[in-house]
TIKE-797892 format. One record per atom (N, C-alpha, C): x, y, z. Coordinates in pm, whole numbers, padded with zeros to 5 digits, always signed. Each point is the difference from the previous one (the first is absolute). Layout:
# residues N
XYZ
...
END
This chain:
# residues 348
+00084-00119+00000
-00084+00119+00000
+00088+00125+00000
-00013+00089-00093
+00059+00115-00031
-00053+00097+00076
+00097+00103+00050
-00058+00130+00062
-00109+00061-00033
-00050-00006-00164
-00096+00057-00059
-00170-00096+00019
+00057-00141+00001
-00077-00091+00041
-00041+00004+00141
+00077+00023+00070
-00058+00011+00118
-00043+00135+00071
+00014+00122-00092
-00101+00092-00001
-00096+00003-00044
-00076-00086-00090
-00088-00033-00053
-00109-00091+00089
+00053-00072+00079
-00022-00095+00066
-00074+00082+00141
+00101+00089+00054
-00024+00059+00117
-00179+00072-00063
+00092+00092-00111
-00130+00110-00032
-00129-00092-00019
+00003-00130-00054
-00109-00099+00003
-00089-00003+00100
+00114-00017+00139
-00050-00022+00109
-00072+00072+00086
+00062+00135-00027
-00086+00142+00074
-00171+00002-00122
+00042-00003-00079
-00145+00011-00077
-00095-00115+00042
+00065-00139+00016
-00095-00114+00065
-00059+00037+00122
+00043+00087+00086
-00002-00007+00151
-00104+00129-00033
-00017+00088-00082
-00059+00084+00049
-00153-00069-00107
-00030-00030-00077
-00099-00081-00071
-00061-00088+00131
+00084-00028+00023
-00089-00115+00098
-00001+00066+00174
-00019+00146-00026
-00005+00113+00143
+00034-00056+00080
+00165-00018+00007
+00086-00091+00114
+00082+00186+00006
+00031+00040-00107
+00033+00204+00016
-00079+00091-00043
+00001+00080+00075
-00080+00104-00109
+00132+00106-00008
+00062+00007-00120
+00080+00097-00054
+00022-00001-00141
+00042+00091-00049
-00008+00027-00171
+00154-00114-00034
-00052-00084-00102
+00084-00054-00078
+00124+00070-00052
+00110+00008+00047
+00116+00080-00077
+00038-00058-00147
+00027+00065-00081
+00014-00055-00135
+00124-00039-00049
+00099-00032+00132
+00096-00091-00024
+00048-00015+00149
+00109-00134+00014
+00051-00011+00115
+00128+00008-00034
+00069+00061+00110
+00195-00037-00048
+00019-00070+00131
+00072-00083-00027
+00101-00132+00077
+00152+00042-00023
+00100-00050+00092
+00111+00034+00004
+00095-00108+00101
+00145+00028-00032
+00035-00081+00051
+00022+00038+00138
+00024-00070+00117
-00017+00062+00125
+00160+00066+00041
+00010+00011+00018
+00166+00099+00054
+00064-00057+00093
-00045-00082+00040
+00108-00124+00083
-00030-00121-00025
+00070-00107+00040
-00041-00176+00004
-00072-00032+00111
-00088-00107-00007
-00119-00035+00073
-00088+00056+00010
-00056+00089-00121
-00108+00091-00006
-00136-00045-00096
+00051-00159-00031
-00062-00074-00149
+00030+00075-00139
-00027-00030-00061
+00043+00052-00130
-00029+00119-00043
-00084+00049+00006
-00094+00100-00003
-00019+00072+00062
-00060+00108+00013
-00083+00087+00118
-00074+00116-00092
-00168+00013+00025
-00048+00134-00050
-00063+00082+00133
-00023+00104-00070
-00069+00089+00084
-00129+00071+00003
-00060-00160-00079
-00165+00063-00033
-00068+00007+00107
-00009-00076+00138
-00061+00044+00094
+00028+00178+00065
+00066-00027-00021
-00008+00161+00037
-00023+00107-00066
-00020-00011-00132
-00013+00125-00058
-00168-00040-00015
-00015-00112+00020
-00221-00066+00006
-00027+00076+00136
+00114+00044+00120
-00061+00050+00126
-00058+00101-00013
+00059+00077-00121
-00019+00183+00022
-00137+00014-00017
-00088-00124-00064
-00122+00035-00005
-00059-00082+00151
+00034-00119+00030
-00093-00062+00127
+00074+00022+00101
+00121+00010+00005
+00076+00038+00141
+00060-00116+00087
-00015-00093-00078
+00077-00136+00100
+00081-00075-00106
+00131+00028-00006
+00073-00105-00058
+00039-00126+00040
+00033-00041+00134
-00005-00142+00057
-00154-00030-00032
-00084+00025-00030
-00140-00048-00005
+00007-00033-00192
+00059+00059-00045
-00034+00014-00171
+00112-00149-00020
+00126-00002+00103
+00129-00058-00101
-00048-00143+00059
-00106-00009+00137
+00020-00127-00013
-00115-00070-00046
-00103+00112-00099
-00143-00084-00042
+00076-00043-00206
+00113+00061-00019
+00080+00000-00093
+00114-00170+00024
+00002-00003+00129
+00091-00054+00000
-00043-00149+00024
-00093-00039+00049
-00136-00087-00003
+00026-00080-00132
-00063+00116-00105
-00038-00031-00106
+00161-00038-00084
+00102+00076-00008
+00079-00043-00059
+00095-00106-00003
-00066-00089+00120
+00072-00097+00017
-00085-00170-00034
-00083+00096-00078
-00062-00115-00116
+00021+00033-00111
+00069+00037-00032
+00065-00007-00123
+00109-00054-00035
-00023-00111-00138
+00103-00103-00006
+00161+00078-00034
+00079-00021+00068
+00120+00074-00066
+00069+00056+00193
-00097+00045+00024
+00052+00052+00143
-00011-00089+00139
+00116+00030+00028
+00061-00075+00138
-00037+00049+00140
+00022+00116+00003
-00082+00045+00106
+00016+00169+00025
-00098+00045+00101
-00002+00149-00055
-00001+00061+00125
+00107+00074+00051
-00023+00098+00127
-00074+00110+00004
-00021+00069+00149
-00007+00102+00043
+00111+00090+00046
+00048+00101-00048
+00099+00079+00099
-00071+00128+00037
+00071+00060+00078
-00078+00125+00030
+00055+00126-00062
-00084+00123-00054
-00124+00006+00054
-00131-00012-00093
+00062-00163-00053
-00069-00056-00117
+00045-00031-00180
+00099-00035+00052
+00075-00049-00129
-00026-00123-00021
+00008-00045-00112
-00070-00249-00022
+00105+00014-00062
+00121-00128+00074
+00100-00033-00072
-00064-00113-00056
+00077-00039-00139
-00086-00127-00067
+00156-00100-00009
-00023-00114+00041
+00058-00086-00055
-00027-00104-00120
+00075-00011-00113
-00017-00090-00039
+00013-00156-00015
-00124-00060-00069
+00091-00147+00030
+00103-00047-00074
+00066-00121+00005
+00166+00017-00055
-00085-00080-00159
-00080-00065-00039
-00016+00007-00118
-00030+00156-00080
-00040+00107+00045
+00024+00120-00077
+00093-00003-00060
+00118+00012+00102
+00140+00024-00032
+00070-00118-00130
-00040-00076+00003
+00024-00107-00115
-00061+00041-00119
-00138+00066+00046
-00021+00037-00157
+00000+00128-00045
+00052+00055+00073
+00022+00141-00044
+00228-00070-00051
-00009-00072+00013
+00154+00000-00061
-00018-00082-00146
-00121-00024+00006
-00030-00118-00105
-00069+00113-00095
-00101+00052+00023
-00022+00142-00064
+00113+00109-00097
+00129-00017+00131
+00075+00099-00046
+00099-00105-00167
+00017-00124+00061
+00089-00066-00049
-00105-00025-00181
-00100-00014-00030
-00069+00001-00084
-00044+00106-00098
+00013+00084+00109
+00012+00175-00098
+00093+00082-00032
+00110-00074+00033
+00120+00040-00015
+00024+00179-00016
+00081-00001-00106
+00012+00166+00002
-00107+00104-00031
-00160-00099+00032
-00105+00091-00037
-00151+00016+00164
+00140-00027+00079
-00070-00053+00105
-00022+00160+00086
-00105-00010+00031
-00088+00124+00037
-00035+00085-00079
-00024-00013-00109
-00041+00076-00133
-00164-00040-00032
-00080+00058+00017
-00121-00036-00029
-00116+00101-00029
-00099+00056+00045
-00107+00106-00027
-00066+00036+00140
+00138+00020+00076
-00010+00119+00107
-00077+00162-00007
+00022+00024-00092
-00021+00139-00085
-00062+00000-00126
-00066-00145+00034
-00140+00023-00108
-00092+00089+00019
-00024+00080-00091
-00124+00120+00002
+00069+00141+00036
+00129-00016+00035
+00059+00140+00059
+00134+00080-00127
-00049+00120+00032
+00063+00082-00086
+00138+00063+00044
+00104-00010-00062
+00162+00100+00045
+00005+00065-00092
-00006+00111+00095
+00029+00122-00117
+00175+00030-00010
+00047-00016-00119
+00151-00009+00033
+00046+00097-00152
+00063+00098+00020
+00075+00050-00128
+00102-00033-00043
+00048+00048-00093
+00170-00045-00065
+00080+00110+00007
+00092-00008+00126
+00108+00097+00024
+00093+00006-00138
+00070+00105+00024
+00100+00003-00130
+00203-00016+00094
-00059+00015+00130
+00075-00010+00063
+00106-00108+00048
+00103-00031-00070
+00017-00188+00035
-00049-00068+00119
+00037+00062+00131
-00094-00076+00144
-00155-00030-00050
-00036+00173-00037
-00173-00084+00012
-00010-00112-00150
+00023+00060-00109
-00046-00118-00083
+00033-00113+00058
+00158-00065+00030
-00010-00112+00080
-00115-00035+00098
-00065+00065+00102
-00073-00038+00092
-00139+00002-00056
-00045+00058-00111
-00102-00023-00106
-00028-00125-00042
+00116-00033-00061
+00018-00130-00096
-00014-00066+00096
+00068-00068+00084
-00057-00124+00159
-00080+00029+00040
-00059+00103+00017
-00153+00033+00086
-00030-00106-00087
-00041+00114-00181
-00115-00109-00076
+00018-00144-00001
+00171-00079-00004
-00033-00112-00015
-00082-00067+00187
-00010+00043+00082
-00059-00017+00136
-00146+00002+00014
-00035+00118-00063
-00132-00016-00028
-00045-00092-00106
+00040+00008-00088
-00042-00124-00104
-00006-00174+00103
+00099-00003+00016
-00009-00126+00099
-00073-00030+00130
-00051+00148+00024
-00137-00035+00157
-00104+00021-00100
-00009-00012-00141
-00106-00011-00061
-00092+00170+00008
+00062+00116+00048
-00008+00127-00036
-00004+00056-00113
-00081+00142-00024
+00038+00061-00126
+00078+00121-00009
+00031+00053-00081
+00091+00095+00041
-00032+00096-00122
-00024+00139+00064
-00073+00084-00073
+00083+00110+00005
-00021+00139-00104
+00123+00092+00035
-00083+00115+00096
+00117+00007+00076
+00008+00105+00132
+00108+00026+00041
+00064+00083+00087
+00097+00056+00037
+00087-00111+00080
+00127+00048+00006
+00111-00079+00039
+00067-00116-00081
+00089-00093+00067
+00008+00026+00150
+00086+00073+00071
-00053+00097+00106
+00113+00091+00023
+00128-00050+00116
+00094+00049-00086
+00130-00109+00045
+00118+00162+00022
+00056-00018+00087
+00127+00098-00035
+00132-00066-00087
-00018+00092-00092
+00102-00006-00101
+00172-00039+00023
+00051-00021-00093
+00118-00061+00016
+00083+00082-00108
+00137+00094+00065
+00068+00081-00113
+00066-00063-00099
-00022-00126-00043
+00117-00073-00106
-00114-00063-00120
+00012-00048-00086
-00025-00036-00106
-00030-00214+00038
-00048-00005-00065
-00034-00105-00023
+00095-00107-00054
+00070+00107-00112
+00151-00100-00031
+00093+00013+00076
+00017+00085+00059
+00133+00043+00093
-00074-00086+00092
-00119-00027+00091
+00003-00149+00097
+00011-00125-00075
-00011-00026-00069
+00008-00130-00090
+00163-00024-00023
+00122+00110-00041
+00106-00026+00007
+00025-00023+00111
+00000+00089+00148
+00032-00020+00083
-00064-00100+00104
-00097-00029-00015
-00051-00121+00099
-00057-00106-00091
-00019-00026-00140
-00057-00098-00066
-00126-00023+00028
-00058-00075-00064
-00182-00020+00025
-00103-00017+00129
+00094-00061+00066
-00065-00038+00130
-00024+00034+00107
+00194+00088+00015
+00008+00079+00102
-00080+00136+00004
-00017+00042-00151
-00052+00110-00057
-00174+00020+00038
-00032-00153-00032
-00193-00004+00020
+00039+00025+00178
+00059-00094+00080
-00006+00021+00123
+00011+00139+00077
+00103+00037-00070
-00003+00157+00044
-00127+00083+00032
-00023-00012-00127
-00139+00076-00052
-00092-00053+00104
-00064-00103+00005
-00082-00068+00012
-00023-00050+00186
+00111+00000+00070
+00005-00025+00134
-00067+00090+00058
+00046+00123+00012
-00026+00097+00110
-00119+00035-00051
-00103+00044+00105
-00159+00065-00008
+00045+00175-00090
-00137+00047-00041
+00015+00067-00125
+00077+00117+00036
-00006+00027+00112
+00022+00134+00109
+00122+00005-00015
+00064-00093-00025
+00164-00042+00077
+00082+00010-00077
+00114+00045-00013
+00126+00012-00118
+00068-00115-00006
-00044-00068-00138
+00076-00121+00007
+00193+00014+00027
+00076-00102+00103
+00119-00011-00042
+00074-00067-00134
+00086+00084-00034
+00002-00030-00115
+00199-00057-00005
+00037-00017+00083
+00142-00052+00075
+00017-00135-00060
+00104-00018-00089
+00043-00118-00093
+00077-00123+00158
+00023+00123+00043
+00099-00091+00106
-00124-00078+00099
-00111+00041-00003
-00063-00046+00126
-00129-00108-00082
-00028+00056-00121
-00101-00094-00082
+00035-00143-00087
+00150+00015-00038
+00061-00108-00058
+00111-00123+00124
-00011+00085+00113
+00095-00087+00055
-00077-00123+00035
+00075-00117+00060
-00063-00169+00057
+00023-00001+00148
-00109+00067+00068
+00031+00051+00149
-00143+00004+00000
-00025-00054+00164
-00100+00026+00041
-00096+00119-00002
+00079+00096-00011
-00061+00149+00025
-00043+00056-00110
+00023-00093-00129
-00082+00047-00119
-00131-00088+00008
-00102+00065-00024
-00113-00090-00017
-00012-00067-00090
+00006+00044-00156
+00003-00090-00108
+00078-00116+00028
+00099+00036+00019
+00076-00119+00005
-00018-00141+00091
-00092+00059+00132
-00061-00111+00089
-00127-00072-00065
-00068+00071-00073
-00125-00061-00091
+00073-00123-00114
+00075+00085-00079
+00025-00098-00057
+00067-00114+00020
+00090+00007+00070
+00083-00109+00090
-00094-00118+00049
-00099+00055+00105
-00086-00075+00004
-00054-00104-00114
-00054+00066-00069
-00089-00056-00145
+00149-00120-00022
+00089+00038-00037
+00092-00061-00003
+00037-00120+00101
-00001+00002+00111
+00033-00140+00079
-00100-00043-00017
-00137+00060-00019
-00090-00126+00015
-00005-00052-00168
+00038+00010-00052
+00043-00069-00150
+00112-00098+00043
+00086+00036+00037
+00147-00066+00033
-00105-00151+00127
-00063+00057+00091
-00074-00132+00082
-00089-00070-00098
-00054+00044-00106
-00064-00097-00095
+00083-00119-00080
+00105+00089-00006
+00095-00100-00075
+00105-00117+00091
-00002+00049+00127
+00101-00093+00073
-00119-00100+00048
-00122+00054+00014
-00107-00094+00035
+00009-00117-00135
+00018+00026-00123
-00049-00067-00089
+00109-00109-00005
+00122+00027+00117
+00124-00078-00015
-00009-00131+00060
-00043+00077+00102
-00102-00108+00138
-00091-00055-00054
-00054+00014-00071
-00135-00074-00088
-00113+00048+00061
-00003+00125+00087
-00114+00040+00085
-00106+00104-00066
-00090-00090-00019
-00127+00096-00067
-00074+00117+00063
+00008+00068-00004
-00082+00121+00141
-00126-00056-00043
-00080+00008+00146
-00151-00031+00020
-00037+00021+00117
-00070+00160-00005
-00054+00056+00211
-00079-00122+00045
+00013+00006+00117
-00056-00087+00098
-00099+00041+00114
-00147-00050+00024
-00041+00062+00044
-00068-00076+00128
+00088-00108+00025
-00107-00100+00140
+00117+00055+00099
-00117-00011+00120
+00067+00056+00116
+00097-00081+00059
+00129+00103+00064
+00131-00095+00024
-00049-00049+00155
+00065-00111+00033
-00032-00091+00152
+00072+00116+00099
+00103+00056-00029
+00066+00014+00091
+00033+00199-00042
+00010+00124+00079
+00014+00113-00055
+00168-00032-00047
-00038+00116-00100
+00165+00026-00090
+00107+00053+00101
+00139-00057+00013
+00094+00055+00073
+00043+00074-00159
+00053+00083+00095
+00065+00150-00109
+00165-00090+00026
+00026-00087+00051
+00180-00051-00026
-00002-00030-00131
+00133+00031-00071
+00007-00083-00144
+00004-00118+00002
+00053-00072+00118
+00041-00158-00002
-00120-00047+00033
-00119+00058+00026
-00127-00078+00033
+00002-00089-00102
-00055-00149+00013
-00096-00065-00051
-00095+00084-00076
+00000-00022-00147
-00140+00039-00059
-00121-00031+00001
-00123+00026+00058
-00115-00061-00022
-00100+00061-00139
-00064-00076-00039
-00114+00032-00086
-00038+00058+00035
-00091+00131-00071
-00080+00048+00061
-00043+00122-00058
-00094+00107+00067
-00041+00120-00077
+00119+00130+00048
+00004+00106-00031
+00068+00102-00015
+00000+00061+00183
+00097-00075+00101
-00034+00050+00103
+00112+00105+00021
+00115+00008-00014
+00097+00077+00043
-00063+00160-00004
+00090+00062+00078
-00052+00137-00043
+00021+00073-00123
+00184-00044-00037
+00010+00050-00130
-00095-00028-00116
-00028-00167+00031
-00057-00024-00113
-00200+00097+00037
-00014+00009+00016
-00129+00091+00067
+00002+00096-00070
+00108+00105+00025
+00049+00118-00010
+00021+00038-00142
+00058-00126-00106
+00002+00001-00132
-00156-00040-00070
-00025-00074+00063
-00128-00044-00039
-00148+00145+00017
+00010+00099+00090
-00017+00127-00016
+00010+00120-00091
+00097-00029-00054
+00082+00079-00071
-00071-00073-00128
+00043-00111-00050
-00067-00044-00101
-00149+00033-00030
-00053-00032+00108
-00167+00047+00000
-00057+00098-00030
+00118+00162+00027
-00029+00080+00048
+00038+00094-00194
+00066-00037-00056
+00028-00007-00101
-00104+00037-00123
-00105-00064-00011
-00107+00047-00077
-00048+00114+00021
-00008+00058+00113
-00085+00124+00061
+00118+00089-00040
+00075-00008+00004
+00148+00104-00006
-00018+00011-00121
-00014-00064-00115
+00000+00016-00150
-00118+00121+00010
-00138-00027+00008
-00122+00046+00046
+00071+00132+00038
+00005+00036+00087
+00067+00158+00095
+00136+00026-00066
+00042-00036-00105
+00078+00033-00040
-00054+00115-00160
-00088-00122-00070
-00047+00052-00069
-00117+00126+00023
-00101-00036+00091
-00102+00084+00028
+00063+00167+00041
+00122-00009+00047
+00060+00109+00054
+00125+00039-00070
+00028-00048-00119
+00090+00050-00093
+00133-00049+00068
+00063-00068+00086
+00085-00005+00081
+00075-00161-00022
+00068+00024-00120
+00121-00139-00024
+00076-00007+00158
+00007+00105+00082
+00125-00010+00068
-00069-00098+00119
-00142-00037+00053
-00006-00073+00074
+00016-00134-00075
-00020-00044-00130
+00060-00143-00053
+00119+00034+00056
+00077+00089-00031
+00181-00032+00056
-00007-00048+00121
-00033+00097+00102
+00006-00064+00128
-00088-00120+00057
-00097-00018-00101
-00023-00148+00041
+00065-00108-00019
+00062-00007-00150
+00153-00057-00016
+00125+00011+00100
+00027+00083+00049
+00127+00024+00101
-00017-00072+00083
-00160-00007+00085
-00065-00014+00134
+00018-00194-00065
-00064-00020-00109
-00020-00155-00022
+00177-00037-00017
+00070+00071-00033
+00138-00062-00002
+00053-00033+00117
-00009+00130+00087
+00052-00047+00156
-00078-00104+00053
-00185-00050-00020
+00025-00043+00042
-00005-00156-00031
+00041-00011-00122
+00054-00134-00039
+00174-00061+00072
+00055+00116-00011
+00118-00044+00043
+00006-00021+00209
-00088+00050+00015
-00039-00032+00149
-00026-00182+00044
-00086+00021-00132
-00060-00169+00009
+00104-00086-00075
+00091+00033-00072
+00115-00090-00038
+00098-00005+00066
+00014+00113+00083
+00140-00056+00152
-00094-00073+00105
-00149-00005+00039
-00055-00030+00094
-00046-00163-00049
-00021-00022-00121
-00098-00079+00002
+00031-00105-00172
+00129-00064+00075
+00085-00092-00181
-00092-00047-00047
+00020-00016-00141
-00104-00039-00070
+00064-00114-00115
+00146-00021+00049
+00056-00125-00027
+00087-00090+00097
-00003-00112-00043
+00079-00096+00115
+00145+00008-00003
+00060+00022+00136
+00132+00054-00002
+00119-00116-00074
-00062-00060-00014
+00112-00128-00120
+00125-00045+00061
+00002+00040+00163
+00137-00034+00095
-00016-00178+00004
+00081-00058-00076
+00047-00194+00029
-00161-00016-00024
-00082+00026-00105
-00128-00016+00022
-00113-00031+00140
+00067+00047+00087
-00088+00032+00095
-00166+00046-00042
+00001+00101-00061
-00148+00048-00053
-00057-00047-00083
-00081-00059-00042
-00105-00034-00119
-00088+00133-00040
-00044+00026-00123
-00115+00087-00010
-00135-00062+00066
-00062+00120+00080
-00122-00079+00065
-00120+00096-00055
-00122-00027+00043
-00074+00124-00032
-00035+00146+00036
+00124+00009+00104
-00009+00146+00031
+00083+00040-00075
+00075-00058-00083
+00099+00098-00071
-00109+00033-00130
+00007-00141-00085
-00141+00023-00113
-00059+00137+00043
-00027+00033+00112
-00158+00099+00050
+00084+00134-00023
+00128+00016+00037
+00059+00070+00025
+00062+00068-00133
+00049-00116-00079
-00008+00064-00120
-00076+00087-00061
-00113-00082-00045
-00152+00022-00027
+00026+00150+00022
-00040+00018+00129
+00030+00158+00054
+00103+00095-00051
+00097-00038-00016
+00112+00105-00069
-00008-00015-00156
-00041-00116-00056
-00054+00043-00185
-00085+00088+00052
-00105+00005+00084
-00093+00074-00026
+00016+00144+00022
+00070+00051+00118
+00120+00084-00018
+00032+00094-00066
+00112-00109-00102
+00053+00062-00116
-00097+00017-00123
-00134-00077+00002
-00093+00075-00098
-00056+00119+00003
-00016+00024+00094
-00061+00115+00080
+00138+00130-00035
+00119-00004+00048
+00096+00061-00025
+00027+00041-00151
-00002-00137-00094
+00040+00074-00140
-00133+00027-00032
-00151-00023+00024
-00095+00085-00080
+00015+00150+00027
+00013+00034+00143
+00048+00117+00034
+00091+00104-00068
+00100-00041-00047
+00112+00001-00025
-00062+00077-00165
-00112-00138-00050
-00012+00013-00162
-00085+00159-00016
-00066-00027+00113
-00137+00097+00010
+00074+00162-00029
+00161+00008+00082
+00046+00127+00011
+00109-00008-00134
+00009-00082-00050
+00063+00019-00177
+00124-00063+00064
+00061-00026+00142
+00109-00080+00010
+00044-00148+00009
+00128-00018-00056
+00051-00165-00026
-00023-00125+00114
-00042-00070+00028
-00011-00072+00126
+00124-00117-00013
+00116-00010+00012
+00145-00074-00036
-00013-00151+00048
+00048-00072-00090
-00024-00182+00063
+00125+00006+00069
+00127+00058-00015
+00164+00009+00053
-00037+00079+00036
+00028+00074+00120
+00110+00154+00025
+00140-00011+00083
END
């Protein structure tokens, strides 16, 4: 179940509850869900009970006639109360299997759909190299949430004193879209050869693609092992130790990293969506940055091959699962990547 799915789901639920005068408050015409800002918060957390109070005045009364109900719904695991009326939602660990199975099937077209069916962007054609760049990716963004794109002003971007060829000599294609394309419209892109081309953490491009990159490089050492990726979604006997030398068990996506990526993935479609609806390539960037770190979180935390020491390890099915998860990953990474006109590298 996708973030968007399970706003759908929630908003379902407030409209059921008030049909069947379990609320009396006006139907909001959308819900937003989010991820919660720490671990052990379930996957989720919205804040529709409370903004349903401003009309009846009791949010512990709204989140838990919400919370009742949402825990008949197939997909969810279980659903809190926090105060002063937030429903964290957990999901169950088959979600998480098929939201990797989702991703792994739609490959570089995964969260692309008719988000922004029926809705209009009004977007002009700068003559300016920044804005035409941020023109041209808007439209291909909107085209892909299934948007139209009509002429109107912008997008207004602050300008950049160099030429278009003079960045192309000096930073080449990629570094050049990134430039442009990272920082929000307000913001003066850096335009520093030394800080956009170097292989250091502190360049962002370079952590995106890297990423995209090992998890290509784990497809292929998997294929050495003979290990097919395939998520896993029955519950493990025993909770996940975070040691590397643990014993692997089967099982669904319990670690935190793996949680944490599995978020990020989810969270992915809506970012295309608010990217496009608001003219704004630069939150795809930082949803890329955010999904790079935190893939590489879940690849020091959480191997996703058998350490091959005197064959001690066999591939088991947490690695399969684990894979699974980082193709899915790196699909997510190079559609990203395609969406902003840049290379997604099988080497770097």
């Amino acid at each position: 179940m996708t973030p968007a799915q399970l706003s759908r789901t929630v908003l379902h639920t407030v409209r059921r509850a008030v049909e069947d005068d379990e609320l009396c408050v006006a139907v909001p015409e959308r819900v937003k869900v989010r991820t919660p800002p720490r671990p052990g918060c379930g996957d989720y957390a919205t804040n529709v009970a409370l903004l349903l109070a401003r009309a009846d005045g009791d949010a512990l009364r709204i989140a838990e006639v919400l919370r009742r109900r949402l825990l008949r719904t197939p997909g969810i695991a279980r659903v809190d109360i926090a105060d002063p009326g937030f429903l964290n939602i957990t999901l169950e660990g088959t979600s998480h299997a098929q939201l990797v199975r989702a991703v792994l099937s739609q490959g570089l077209r995964y969260g692309h759909g008719d988000a922004l069916a029926g809705v209009s962007v009004p977007l002009g054609a700068g003559d300016e190299v920044r804005a035409a760049l941020v023109a041209h990716v808007v439209r291909g963004l909107v085209d892909a949430t299934g948007g139209v794109v009509v002429p109107g002003d912008g997008p207004v971007v602050r300008a950049v004193p160099v030429s278009g060829r003079d960045l192309l000599t000096r930073l080449g294609p990629d570094a050049a879209r990134w430039a442009l394309l990272r920082p929000a419209g307000h913001d003066l892109p850096d335009l520093d050869p030394a800080h956009l081309l170097s292989q250091r953490e502190d360049n962002a491009l370079f952590r995106v693609q890297y990423a995209h990159a090992r998890t290509r490089a784990l497809m292929r050492n998997a294929g050495q092992f003979g290990i097919i990726p395939e998520p896993q979604s029955e519950p493990q006997s025993e909770p996940p130790s975070e040691s590397h030398d643990a014993p692997a068990e089967p099982g669904a996506y319990r670690h935190p990293a793996e949680a944490a990526l599995l978020a990020l993935l989810a969270d992915y479609p809506r970012t295309l969506e608010a990217a496009a609806r608001h003219r704004a390539p630069d939150r795809l960037a930082r949803q890329l940055v955010a999904l790079a770190d935190g893939f590489f979180r879940f690849h020091d935390a959480c191997p996703a091959l058998p350490s091959g020491e005197s064959g001690e390890r066999k591939p088991s099915a947490v690695h399969r699962s684990r894979l699974a998860l980082a193709d899915a990953a790196g699909a997510v990474l190079a559609g990203g990547l395609h969406l902003l006109g840049i290379s997604a590298p099988e080497h770097l």
